[in-house]
Structure formats: C-alpha cells, structure tokens
N, C-alpha and C positions, 0 to 999 in steps of 0.2 A: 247845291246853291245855284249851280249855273246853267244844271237845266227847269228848274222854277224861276228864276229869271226869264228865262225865253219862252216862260208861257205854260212851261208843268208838260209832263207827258200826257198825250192825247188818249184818248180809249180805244184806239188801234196799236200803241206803241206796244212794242212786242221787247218788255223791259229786261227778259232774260237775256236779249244778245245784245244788249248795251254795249259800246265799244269807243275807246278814242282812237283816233285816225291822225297821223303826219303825215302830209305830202301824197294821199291818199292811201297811205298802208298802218294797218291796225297795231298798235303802240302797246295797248294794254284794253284787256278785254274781261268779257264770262267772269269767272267767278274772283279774278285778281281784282278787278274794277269795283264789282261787288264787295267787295272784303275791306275793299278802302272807303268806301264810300260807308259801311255800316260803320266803321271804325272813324269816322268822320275827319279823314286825312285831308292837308291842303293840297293849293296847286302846287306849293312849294314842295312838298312832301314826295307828289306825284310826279318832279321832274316836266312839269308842261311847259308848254311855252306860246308864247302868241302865235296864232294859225292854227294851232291843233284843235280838231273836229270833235264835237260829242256826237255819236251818229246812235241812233235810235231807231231800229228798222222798225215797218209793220206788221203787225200778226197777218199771216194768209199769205197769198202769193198774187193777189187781182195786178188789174190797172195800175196803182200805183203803187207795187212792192218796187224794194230796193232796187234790185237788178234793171227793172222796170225805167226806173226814174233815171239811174247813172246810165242808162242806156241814150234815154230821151237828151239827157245833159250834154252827153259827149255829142250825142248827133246835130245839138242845138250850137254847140262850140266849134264844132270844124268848120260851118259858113263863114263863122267872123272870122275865125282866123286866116281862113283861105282872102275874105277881103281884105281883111288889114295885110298880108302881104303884098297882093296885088297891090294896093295905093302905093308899099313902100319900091316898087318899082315899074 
C-alpha cells in the first residue's frame, strides 16, 4: 500500500531487490519482504516505524542507478553541512 501511495513502481524499478532501510541499513529485504508483502502483512506486523525507507533500486546500472544517486546525495550533503558548521562558529 505504501508504495502505490507514492505513485506505484516505475518501469525501471528493479522489484526483485526491494528493500526496507533504518538509518540507512537494510531491515528486511529479497525474499523475507516479498513473503510479507504476498501474505498481505501490516506495518505493525513488520515492526516498522516512522523513518523507515522503502528503497526500490533500478533495473541496469546507468546514470541514475542506486550506487549512482547515494553517491550524488552524499556529495550534495557534505557542502551544507560543512556551511551550517561554519555559521555555527
């Protein structure tokens, strides 16, 4: 339900390695995730909790594969954080 809420997986999404993510490490994945999900288990069921990621990688490896974008991410996040230190001193 809650990734058809966010708009359904795309025709790139590469459904086999579905994954949830805490704090950026993988929770529950492959075929556990799968199993719950055909078995039409809740969040409560699943132990989730607010924050936790549904991460949907894309089929192939281009431009915008996983590794790709969390790369882009991190390297878009060290500027800010390097200024908001700077301001705090």
């Amino acid at each position: 339900d809650a990734l058809m809420l966010a708009g359904g997986p795309t025709g790139s999404a590469k459904l086999t390695k579905i994954r949830i993510e805490r704090s950026g490490a993988p929770i529950m994945g492959n075929e556990g995730l799968q199993q719950a999900i055909a078995q039409g288990r809740t969040i409560e069921q699943l132990s989730l909790r607010a924050g936790d990621q549904v991460v949907v990688p894309r089929k192939g490896g281009g431009l915008f594969s996983e590794p790709t974008m969390r790369t882009v991410s991190i390297l878009l996040t060290l500027p800010v954080a390097i200024y908001g230190l700077a301001q705090l001193f």
